[in-house]
C-alpha positions as CSV (number, residue, x, y, z in Angstrom):
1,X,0.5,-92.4,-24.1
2,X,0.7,-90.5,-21.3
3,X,2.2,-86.6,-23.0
4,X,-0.8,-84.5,-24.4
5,X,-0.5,-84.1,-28.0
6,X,-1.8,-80.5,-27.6
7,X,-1.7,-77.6,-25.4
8,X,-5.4,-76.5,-24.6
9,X,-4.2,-73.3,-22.7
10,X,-1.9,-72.5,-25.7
11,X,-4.3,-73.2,-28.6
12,X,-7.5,-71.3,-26.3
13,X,-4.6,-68.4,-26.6
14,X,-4.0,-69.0,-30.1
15,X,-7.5,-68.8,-30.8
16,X,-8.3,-65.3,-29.1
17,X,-5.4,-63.7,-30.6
18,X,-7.2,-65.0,-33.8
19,X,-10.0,-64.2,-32.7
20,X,-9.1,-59.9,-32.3
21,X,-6.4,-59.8,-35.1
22,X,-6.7,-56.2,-35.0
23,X,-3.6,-54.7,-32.5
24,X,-4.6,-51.8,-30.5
25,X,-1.8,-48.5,-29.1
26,X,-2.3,-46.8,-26.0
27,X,-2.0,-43.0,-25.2
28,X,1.9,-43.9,-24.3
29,X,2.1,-45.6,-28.1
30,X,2.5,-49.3,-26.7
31,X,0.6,-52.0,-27.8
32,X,-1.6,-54.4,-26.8
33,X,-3.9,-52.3,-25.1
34,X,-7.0,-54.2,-26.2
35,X,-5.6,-56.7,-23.7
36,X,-5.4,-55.0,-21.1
37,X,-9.3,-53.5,-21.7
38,X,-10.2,-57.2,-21.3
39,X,-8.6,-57.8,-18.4
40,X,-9.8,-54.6,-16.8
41,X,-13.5,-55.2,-17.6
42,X,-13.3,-58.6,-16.6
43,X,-11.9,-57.4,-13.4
44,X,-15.1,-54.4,-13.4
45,X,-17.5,-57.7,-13.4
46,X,-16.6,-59.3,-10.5
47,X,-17.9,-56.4,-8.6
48,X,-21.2,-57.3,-8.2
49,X,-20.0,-61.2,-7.2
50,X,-19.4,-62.7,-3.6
51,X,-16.8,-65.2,-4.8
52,X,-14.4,-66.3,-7.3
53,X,-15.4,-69.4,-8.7
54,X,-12.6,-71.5,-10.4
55,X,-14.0,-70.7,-14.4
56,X,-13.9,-67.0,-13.8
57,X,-10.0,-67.9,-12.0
58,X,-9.4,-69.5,-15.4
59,X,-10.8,-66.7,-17.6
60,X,-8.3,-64.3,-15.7
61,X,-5.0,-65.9,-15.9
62,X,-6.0,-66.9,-19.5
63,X,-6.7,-62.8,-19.9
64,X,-3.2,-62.2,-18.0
65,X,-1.2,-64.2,-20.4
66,X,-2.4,-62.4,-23.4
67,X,-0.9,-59.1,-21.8
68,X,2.3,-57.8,-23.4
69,X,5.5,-58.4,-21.4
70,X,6.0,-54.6,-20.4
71,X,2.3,-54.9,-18.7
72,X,3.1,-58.1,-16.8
73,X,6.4,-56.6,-15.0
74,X,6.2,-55.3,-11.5
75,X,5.4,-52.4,-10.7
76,X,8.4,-49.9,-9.3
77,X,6.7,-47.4,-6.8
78,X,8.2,-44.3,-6.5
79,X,10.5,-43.5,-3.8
80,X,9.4,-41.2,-1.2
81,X,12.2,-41.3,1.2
82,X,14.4,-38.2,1.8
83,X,17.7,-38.2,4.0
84,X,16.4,-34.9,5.6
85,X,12.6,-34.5,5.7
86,X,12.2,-30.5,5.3
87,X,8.0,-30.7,5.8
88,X,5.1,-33.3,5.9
89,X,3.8,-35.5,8.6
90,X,6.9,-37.5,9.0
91,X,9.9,-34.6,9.1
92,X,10.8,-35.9,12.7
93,X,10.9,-39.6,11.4
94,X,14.0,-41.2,13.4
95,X,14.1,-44.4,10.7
96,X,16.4,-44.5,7.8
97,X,14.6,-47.2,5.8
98,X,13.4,-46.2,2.8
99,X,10.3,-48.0,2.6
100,X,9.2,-47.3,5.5
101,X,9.4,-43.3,5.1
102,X,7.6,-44.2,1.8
103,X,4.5,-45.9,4.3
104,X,4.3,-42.5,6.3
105,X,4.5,-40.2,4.2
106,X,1.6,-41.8,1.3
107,X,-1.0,-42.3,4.5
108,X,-3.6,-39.6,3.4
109,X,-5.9,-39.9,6.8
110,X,-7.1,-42.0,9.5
111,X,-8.4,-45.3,8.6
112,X,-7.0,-45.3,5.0
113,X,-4.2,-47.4,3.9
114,X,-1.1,-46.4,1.7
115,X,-2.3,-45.4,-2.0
116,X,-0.7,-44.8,-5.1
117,X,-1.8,-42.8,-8.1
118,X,-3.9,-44.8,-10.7
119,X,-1.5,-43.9,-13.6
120,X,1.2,-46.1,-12.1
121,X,-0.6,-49.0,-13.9
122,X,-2.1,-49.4,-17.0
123,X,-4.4,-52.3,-15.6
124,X,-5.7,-50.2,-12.7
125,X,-5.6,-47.0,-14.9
126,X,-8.4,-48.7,-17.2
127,X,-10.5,-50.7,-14.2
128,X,-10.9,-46.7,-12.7
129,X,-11.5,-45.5,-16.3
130,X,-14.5,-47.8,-16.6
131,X,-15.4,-47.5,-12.8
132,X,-16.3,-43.6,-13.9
133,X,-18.3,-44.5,-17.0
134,X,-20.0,-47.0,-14.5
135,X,-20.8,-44.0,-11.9
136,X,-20.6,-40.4,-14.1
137,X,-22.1,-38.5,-10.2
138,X,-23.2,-39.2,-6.9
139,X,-25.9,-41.3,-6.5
140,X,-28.7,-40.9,-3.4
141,X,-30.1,-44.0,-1.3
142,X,-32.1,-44.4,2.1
143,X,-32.2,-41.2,2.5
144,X,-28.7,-40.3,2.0
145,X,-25.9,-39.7,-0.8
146,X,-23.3,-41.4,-1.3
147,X,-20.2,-38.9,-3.6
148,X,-19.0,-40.6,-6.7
149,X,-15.8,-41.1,-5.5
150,X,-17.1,-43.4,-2.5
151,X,-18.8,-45.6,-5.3
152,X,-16.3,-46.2,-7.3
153,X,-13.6,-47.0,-4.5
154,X,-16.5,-49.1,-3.4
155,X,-16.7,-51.1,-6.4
156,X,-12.8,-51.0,-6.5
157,X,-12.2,-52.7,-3.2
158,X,-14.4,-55.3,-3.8
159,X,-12.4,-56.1,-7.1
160,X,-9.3,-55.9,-4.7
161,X,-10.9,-58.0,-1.7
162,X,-11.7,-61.5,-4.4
163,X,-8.2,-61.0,-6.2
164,X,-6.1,-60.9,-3.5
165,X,-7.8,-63.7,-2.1
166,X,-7.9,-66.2,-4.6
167,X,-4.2,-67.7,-4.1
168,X,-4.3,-70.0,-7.5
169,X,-5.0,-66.5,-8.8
170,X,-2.2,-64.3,-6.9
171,X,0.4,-67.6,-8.0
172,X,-0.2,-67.6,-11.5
173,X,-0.6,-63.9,-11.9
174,X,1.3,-60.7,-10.6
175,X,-2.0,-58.8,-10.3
176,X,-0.9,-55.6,-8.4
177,X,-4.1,-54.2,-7.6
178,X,-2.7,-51.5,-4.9
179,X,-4.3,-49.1,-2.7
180,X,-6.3,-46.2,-3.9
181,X,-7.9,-42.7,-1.5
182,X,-10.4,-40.5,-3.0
183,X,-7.8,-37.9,-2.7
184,X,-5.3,-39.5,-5.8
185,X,-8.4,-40.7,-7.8
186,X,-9.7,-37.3,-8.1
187,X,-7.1,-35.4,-9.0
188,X,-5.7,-38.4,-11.4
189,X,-9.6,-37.9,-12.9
190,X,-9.2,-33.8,-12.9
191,X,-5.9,-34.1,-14.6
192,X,-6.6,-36.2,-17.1
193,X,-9.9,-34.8,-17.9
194,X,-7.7,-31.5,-18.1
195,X,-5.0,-33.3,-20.7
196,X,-7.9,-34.3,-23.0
197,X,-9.2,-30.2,-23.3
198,X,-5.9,-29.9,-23.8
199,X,-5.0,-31.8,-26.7
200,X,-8.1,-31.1,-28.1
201,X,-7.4,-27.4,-28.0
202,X,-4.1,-27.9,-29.4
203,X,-5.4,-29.8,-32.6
204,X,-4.6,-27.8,-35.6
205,X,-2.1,-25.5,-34.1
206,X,1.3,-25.2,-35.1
207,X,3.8,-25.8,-33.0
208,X,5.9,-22.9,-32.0
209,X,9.0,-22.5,-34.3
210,X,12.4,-22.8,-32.5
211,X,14.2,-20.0,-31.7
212,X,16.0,-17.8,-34.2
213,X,20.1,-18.5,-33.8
214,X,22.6,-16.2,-35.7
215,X,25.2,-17.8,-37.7
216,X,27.8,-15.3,-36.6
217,X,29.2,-15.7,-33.4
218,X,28.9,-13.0,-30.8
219,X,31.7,-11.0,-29.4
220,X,33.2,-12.2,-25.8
221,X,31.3,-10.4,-23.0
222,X,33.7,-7.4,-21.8
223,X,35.7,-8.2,-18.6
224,X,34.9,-6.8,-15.0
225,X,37.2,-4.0,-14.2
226,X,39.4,-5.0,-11.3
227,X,40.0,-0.8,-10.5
228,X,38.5,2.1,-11.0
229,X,39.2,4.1,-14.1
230,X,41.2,7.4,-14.3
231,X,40.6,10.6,-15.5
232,X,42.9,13.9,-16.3
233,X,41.1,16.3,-14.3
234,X,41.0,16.7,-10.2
235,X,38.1,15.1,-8.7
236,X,35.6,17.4,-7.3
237,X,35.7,17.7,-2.8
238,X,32.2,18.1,-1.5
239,X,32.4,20.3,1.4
240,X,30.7,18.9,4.4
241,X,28.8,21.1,7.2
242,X,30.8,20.4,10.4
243,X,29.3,17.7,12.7
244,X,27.1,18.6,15.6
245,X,26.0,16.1,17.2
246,X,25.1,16.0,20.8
247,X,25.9,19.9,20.8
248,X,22.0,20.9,20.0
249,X,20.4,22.6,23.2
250,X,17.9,20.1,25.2
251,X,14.8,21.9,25.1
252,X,12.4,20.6,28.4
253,X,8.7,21.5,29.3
254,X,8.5,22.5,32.4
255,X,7.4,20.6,35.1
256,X,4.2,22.5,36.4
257,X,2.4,21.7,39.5
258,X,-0.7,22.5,41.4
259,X,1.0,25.2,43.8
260,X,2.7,27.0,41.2
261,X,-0.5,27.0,39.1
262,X,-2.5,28.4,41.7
263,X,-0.2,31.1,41.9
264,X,0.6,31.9,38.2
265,X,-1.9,34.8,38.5
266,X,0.4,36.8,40.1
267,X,1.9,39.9,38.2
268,X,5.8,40.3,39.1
269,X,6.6,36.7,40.0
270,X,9.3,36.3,42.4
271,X,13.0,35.3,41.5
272,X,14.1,31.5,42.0
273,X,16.3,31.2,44.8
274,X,19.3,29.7,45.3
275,X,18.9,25.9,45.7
276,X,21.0,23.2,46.7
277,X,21.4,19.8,44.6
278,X,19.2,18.0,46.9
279,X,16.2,20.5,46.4
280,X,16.3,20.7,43.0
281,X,16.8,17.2,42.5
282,X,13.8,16.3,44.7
283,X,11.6,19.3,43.0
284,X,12.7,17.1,39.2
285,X,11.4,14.4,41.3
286,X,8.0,15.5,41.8
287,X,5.4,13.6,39.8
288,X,4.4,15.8,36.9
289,X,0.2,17.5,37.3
290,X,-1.8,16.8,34.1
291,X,-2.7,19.6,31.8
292,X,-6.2,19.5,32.6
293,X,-5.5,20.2,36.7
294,X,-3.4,22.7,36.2
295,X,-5.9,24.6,33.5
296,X,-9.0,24.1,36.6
297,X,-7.2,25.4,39.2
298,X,-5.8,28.6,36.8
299,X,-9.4,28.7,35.9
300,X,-10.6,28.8,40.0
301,X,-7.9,31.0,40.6
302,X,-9.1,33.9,37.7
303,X,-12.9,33.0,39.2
304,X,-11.6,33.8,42.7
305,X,-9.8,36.8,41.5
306,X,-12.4,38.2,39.4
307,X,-14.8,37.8,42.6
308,X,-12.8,39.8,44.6
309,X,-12.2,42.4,42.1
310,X,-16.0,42.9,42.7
311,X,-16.6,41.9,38.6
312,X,-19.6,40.5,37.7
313,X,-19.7,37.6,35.1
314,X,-23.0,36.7,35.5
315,X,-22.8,33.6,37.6
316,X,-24.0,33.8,41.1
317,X,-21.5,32.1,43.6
318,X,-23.8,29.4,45.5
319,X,-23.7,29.8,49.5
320,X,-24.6,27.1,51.4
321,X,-27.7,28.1,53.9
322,X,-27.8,25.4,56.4
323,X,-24.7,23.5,57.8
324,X,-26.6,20.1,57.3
325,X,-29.2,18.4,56.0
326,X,-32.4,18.3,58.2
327,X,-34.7,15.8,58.4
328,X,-38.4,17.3,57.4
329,X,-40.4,15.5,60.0
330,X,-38.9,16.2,63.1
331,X,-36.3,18.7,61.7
332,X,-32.8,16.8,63.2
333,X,-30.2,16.5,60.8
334,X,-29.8,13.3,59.0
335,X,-26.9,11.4,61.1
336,X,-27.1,8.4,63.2
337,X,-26.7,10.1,66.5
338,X,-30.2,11.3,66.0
339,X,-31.8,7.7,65.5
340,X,-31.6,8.3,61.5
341,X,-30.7,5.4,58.6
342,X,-30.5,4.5,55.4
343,X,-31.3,1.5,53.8
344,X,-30.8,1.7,49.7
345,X,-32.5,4.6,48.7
346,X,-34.9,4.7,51.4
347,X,-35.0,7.0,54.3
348,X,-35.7,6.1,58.5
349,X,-36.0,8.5,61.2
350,X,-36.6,6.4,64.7
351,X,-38.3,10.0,66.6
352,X,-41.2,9.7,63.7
353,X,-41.7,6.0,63.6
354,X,-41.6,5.3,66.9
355,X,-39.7,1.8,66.3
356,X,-35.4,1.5,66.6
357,X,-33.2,1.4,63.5
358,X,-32.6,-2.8,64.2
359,X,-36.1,-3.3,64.3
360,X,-36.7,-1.2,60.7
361,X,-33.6,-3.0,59.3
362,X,-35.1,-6.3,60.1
363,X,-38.5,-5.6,58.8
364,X,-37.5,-4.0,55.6
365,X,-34.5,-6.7,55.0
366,X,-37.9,-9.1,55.2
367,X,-39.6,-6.7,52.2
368,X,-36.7,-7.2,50.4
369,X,-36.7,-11.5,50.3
């Protein structure tokens, strides 16, 4: 009295495989894919909900049990760990364990956790495919806008938030919903929005035919030559010039200075005496004049000459009438000994003014505050 006669959960499956008779491939060619579209948009709905509540617990697992067995296996994430890290964020890791190489190296940014791409699962594939029919762009709110990619991880994690923590829900089913960044999404969106132009493109187009092989079999490759071949005749000698090196003649410019320039003007110059090693070693030490010295005093030296040659060039050589510069009021040259300052560009003379230099600096260091 006490055994059921029937199975309610088994008939209620019974009856919604009845129901959609009709199987349904993927893009990989599996089926059952109609299940997994019911799962996913009954997953979508609890977006807008604050709880689970034990009927919509019930509809789930009932939805999970439907799936094909290939959809209902664990998920394998790929390995990320390498025994010698050439570049990324953790190439100076010191742990050897792979998983938790695989927790550095998927963390995208502060704050975010580690995701996965959404193609690892078909389940989470389809929730994000409907997520983007639900948001197509960005969407502006009080004032601001929030991206289309915030939305729909928005919508995603509160999906995530009531599955993972229903427990009846998490025991009866292996609901891997796993972590997604708006990094993956977005390029999982741009590349499959890319394979879709793709195929369509390629609709109608022939395949390229293989490549053409002959029948006949080619001849062997010819062997390397271990030695150089012979010939009857005597090679031809290249003569070579003889070497010189390090027998070409050093030229040097010649040191000038200022004396020497002075005095280049002169018509028979006189012959280089004699000099020891320590002369001529400290004349090579001399610092060398620069060109344009040397060229004003050659040019002084010809205006000098010419002047007392008696030639005129038609310049007139300035002479200097006074010895210093007088003061025009009381006709004193302009030096201190004479009660005379300066203070910037203005000029004092103590005899005029009647006052002392300190009491002139003190009044016009007043001005100037």
């Amino acid at each position: 009295m006490g055994i059921p006669l029937l199975d309610h959960d088994h008939i209620q499956a019974i009856w919604l495989v009845q129901r959609h008779p009709e199987e349904s491939y993927g893009p990989d060619g599996a089926p059952g894919s109609q299940h997994v579209q019911r799962l996913a948009s009954s997953l979508v709905s609890l977006r807008g909900l604050a709880c689970l509540t034990e009927q919509k617990v019930d509809e789930l697992i009932q939805l999970w049990s439907l799936l094909p067995e290939g959809h209902k296996q664990r998920l394998t994430y790929p390995a990320r760990h390498q025994v010698r890290p050439i570049q990324g964020r953790s190439k100076t890791t010191s742990s050897d364990t792979p998983g938790t190489d695989s927790l550095k190296r998927c963390l995208l940014g502060q704050g975010s956790g580690p995701a996965q791409w959404p193609q690892m699962s078909r389940l989470v594939e389809a929730i994000c495919i409907q997520l983007c029919r639900l948001h197509p762009s960005s969407t502006k709110s009080k004032g601001g806008r929030t991206s289309r990619w915030a939305a729909i991880l928005g919508n995603y994690s509160k999906v995530r938030e009531l599955v993972l923590g229903s427990p009846r829900l998490m025991e009866k089913t292996i609901l891997q919903l796993f972590e997604l960044s708006p990094h993956t999404l977005s390029q999982w969106h741009n590349k499959r929005q890319k394979g879709q132009e793709q195929a369509v493109h390629q609709q109608g187009v022939a395949p390229p035919s293989a490549s053409a092989v002959d029948p006949e079999p080619q001849p062997q490759p010819r062997p390397l030559l271990q030695e150089g071949m012979t010939y009857g005749h005597q090679p031809h000698v290249f003569p070579c010039p003889p070497n010189t090196e390090v027998q070409a003649k050093q030229w040097k410019r010649p040191v000038a200075t200022a004396q020497t320039a002075v005095l280049d003007h002169s018509a028979t110059p006189a012959p280089h005496p004699t000099s020891s090693p320590s002369t001529s070693s400290a004349a090579a030490a001399a610092p060398p004049v620069p060109r344009t010295t040397s060229w004003r005093h050659k040019k002084r030296a010809e205006e000098e000459e010419e002047e007392e040659g008696g030639s005129n060039t038609g310049k007139r050589k300035y002479e200097r009438k006074r010895a210093e510069n007088l003061y025009s009021l009381c006709g004193q040259p302009k030096r201190k000994e004479f009660g005379h300052s300066r203070f910037g560009n203005v000029a004092f003379c103590s005899v005029s003014s009647g006052k002392t230099v300190e009491q002139w600096l003190v009044e016009i260091r007043a001005k100037k505050k």
